[in-house]
C-alpha positions, 0 to 999 in steps of 0.5 A: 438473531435470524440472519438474512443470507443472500448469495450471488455469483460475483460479477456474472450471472451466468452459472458457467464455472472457470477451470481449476487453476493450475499453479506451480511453485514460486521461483526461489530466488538467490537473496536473503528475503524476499516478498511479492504483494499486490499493491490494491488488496495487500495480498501476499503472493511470494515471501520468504524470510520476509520478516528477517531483520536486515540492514536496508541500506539506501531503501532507507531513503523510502522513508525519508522522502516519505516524510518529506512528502507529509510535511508538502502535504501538510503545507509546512514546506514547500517544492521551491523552498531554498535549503542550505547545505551544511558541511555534514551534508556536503562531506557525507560518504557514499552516494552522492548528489554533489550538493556544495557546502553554503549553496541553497538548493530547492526542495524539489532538487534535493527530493530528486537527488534522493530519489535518481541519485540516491545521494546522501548528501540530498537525503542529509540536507533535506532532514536538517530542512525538516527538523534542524538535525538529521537526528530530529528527523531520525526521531519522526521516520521511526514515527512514522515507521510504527503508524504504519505498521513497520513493527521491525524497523528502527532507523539509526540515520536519513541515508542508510548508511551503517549504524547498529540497530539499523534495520528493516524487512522486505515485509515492512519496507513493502508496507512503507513502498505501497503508502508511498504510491497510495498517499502520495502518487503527485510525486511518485512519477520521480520514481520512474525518472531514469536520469537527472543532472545536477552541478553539471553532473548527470546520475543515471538511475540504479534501478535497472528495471526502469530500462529492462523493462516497461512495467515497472515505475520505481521504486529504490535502490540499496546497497551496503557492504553489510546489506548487500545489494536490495532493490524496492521494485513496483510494475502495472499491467492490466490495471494490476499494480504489484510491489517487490522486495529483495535483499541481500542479492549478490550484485546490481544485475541480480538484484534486477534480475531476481526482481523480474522473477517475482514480478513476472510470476505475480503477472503471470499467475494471478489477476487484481479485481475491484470488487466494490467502491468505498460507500458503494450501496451493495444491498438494501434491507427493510427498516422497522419504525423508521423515517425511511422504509429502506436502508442503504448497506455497503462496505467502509473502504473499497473492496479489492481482491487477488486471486488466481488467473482465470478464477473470477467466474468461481467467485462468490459472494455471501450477504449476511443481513440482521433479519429485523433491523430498527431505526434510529440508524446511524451512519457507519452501524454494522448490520451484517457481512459480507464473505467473498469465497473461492472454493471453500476458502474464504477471501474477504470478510468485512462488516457491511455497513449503514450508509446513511442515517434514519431518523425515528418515524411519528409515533403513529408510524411506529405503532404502526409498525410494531402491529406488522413487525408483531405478526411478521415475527409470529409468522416468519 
């Protein structure tokens, strides 16, 4: 099949072509596994032993929340919801929210307690107000843990606490950070909430990048004997929203700081672009016995790409388009591709796709259409 290959310059019409871009090797951080990804294309711009198993300690508790938010979403519970706390709840060791045995705190509290306070006690209470018990709900975080794509993980509990075989990595908890942003940005703000007061008690924060620094917007903090001290972080600028993961980090000071290294690099030396929307129209082609004479192209999901700072006038494109193209069309039918380069690497290459249905023409149009697209063909 002949291929129509159309190519443009990305986003400029101008034949003008931006400087090589210059950059130097990514920090080496003082942790046992680290990674950098942009939030919008998943690019990943730093790693290392990103996929080692590790103890992830309180980061566990991403997944917890996680789950309580599909089930508000689902509408199987709700924020004022009153959960009573159990004597397992109101005796768990570690971090606490200092919930009380036999009292009825809302959801919205506990969601809070979790998240500020990285209490225990809260993340128990809300897994018995889900499924009952906290090994019920166990049973639905690693779940949800395969659906995303957390291929090495296995959750022992709801709080992080040790327990053999439970464990993590910076790439899969990096995964999980990112649909927590993405699918549920109503309640992503508590991430950022530097202090909250329960019973009398006000628990700041332990993610010391909320104060260092004004990028960043969450995410959680973790720290066991076993584990060390890991921190989830997440920071925007310039529209560009980037996720880090460090574990095994010395202390609470390091974990920030060498937090800030990967951030700081990612923001320095790339940039995130949109490229196109979900069900943009990127191109139109010609259809052969059809309803209609023109057929509406495009990509399934949007496009977003990372690449090096100063590097967008570089960028282009390919249009890759079956030559002869014949109706009935249906909706989500690939047609062709489209390949975004940057020197002789390719970027991105997804299908394109019909945009809308077309019916077949009368049968008088059709014959028609078989006597143009005969001598077409013989002469193209």
């Amino acid at each position: 099949m002949r291929l129509l290959t159309v190519c443009l310059v990305l986003l400029f019409s101008s034949l003008t072509f931006a400087a090589p871009s210059i950059i130097p090797k990514p920090p080496v951080l003082a942790a046992s596994s680290y990674i950098l990804i942009d939030a919008n294309s998943g690019e990943v711009l730093v790693e290392h032993n990103a996929d080692e198993v590790l103890p992830p300690a309180s980061l566990t508790k991403m997944m917890t929340t996680f789950v309580v938010y599909e089930e508000l979403g689902y509408g199987n519970i709700k924020e004022d919801d009153l959960t009573r706390i159990s004597v397992k709840a109101w005796k768990s060791e570690g971090s606490r929210m200092f919930i009380r045995e036999g009292t009825y705190v809302p959801v919205i509290d506990l969601l809070k307690g979790v998240i500020i306070q990285s209490g225990n006690d809260a993340s128990i209470a809300l897994a018995e107000y889900v499924s009952g018990t906290e090994e019920a709900f166990v049973d639905i975080m690693n779940q949800y843990a395969v659906s995303l794509g957390m291929s090495n993980t296995t959750f022992k509990n709801a709080t992080g606490l040790p327990a053999k075989g439970h464990a993590s990595t910076a790439r899969d908890l990096s995964l999980l950070a990112n649909r927590i942003i993405s699918d549920h940005g109503k309640y992503y703000p508590l991430y950022k909430q530097k202090k909250f007061k329960y019973n009398n008690i006000e628990q700041s924060n332990r993610n010391l990048l909320l104060f260092w620094d004004p990028r960043v917007d969450g995410l959680k903090t973790g720290h066991t004997e076993e584990a060390g001290f890991c921190l989830v972080s997440s920071a925007t600028e310039d529209g560009m929203r980037l996720i880090s993961v460090v574990m095994g980090a010395k202390s609470e000071r390091a974990r920030a700081r060498e937090s800030q290294k990967l951030l700081t690099y990612g923001f320095r030396y790339y940039e995130s672009h949109k490229l196109y929307d979900a069900q943009e129209t990127l191109q139109t082609h010609p259809v052969w016995m059809g309803e209609k004479d023109e057929l509406e192209l495009g990509v399934k999901d949007g496009a977003y790409i990372t690449i090096p700072r100063g590097q967008k006038g570089n960028l282009d494109v390919q249009y890759s388009i079956d030559d002869v193209i014949k109706a009935p069309i249906i909706k989500g039918m690939e047609y062709g591709h489209m390949t975004v380069s940057l020197g002789d690497d390719v970027l991105m290459d997804k299908p394109l796709i019909a945009l809308n249905d077309i019916e077949e023409a009368g049968f008088f149009s059709r014959i028609v259409d078989y006597i143009k697209l005969f001598f077409y063909s013989l002469f193209s």
